[in-house]
N, C-alpha and C positions, 0 to 999 in steps of 0.2 A: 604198675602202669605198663604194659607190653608193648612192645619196639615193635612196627610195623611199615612191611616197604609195601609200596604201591607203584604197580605201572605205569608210569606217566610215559608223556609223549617224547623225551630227549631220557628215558632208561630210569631206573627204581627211584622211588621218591620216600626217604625215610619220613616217617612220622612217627608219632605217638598217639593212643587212643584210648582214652577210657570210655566202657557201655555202659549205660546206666541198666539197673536189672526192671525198671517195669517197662510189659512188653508195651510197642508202641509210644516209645518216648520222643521228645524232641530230639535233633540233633543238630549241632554247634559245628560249622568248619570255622579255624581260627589262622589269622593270615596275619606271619608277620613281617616285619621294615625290612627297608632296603640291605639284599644281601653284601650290596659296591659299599654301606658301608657299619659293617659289620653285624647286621640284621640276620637271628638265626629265629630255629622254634622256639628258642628258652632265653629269646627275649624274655626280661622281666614284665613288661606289659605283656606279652601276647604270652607267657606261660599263665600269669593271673589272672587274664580272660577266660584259658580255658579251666580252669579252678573254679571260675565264679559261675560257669556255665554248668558243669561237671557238681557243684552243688547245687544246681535247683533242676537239676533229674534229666541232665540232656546227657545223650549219647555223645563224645566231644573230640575231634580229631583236628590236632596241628602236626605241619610238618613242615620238610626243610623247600625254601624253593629248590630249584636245578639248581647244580653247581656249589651247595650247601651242604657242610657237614657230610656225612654217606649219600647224598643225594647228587646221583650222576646227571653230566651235561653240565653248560656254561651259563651266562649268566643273559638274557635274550633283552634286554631292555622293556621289560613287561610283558611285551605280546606271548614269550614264550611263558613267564610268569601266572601270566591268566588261562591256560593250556594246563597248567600245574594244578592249578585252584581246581579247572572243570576235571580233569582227572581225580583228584582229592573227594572234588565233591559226588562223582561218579562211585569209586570207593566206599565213602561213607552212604548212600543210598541203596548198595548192595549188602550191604549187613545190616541195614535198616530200613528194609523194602516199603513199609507202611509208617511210619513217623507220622507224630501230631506237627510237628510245622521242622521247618527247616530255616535256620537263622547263619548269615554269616558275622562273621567278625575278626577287625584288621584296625594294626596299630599301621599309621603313617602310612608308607610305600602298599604294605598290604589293603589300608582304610584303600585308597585307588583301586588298586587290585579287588576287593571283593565289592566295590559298589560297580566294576563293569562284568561281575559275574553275574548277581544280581539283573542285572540288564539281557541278560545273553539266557537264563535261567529261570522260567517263571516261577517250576517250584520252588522257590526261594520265595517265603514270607513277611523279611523282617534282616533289620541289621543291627550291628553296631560297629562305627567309625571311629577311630582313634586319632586326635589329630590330621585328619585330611590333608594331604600334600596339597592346597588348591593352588599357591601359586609357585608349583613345580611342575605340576602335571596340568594336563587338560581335562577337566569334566563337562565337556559340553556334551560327552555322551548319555547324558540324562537328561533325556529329551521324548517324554516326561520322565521324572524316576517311576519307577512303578511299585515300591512297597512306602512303609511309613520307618523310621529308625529313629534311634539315637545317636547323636554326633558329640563328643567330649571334647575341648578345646584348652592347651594352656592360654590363660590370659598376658606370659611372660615367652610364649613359645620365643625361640630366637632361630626357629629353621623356619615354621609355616606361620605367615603372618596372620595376625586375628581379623585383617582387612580383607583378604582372600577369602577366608574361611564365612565368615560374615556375608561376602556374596553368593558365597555359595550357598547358605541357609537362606538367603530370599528369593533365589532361583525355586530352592526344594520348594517354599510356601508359593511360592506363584503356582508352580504346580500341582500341588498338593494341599494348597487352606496353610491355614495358623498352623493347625494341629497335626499337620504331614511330617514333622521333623521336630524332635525332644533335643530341644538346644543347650547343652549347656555348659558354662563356661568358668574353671579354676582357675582365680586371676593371678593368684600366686607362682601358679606351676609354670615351669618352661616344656620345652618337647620331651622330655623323659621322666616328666612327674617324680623327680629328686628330693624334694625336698621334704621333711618331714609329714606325713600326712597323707601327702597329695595322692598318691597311686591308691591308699585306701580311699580317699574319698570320691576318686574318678569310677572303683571297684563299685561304690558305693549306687552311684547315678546307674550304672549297669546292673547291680543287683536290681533296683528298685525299678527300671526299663520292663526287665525281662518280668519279674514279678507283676505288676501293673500289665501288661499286654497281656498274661496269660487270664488273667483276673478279667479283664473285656472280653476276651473271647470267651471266657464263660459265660459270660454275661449273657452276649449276645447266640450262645447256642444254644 
């Protein structure tokens, strides 16, 4: 898997990137947690994101925000963080000029982070949310959201409550119908899906997101 820096806007932005080999494949940017507290790319969740993307044939690039691991520049309280993603994502659209769809995906701090890149980026098709900060951060920047996703929730989280989170999925269906947002919720898990099982079966709902979406749009072309 080859080490790869990228231009961002505060100096080189290490990443990692696997291609997948047929041409014109999907491609996966993957966003992870808060770097303030101790959120890198080899999170455990957001390295297994891009594992579960990387097998079902996406071109898949995570990287460090600013101020992370080889990753120059400090730490901007998001605004620079989402600067990082649109650079990232700028990146992965030049080595993959024509791609079947484009999906982001972010554990916690990142989940924020790539659903207001998504907002800022039309070509962007499609998400997945890992635990949502909703009541850390503000999302009333989805207004409307403009793709359909998958949202994973501990039922035990002890950082993001399942009250917050909960609002925020009937904001997405006001906007969006029933069926604008694949909700789904591991009662057992807390914020870092610890416990035996739980991270496969979060993998799980994302396998079967990504598999199911690609299956309708066959459908439908």
């Amino acid at each position: 898997m080859p080490e790869i820096m990228i231009a961002g806007p505060a100096g080189r932005l290490e990443g990692r990137y696997k291609h997948a080999r047929m041409p014109g494949a999907p491609v996966a940017l993957i966003l992870h947690p808060n770097p303030q507290r101790g959120g890198t790319m080899n999170n455990k969740i957001a390295y297994s994101m891009f594992q579960t993307f990387a097998d079902n044939g996406f071109s898949t690039l995570r990287f460090n925000f600013r101020g992370v691991g080889r990753s120059q520049g400090e730490f901007a309280q998001g605004e620079g963080e989402l600067s990082d993603a649109a650079a990232a994502l700028d990146w992965l659209q030049s080595v993959n000029p024509n791609p079947a769809a484009i999906w982001v995906g972010g554990f916690s701090f990142g989940a924020w982070i790539g659903m207001q890149l998504l907002m800022r980026r039309p070509e962007i098709d499609s998400y997945v949310s890992i635990a949502p900060p909703a009541n850390l951060y503000d999302f009333n920047f989805l207004a409307p959201c403009p793709n359909e996703g998958l949202i994973v929730q501990g039922g035990q989280d002890q950082i993001v409550s399942l009250e917050s989170v909960g609002k925020l999925i009937e904001k997405l269906k006001d906007q969006r119908g029933p069926e604008g947002v694949d909700y789904r919720v591991i009662e057992s898990a807390g914020h870092f899906f610890n416990n035996e099982g739980e991270t496969e079966q979060m993998l799980g709902y994302v396998n079967d997101y990504i598999k199911k979406t690609f299956a309708t749009q066959k459908v439908a072309a």
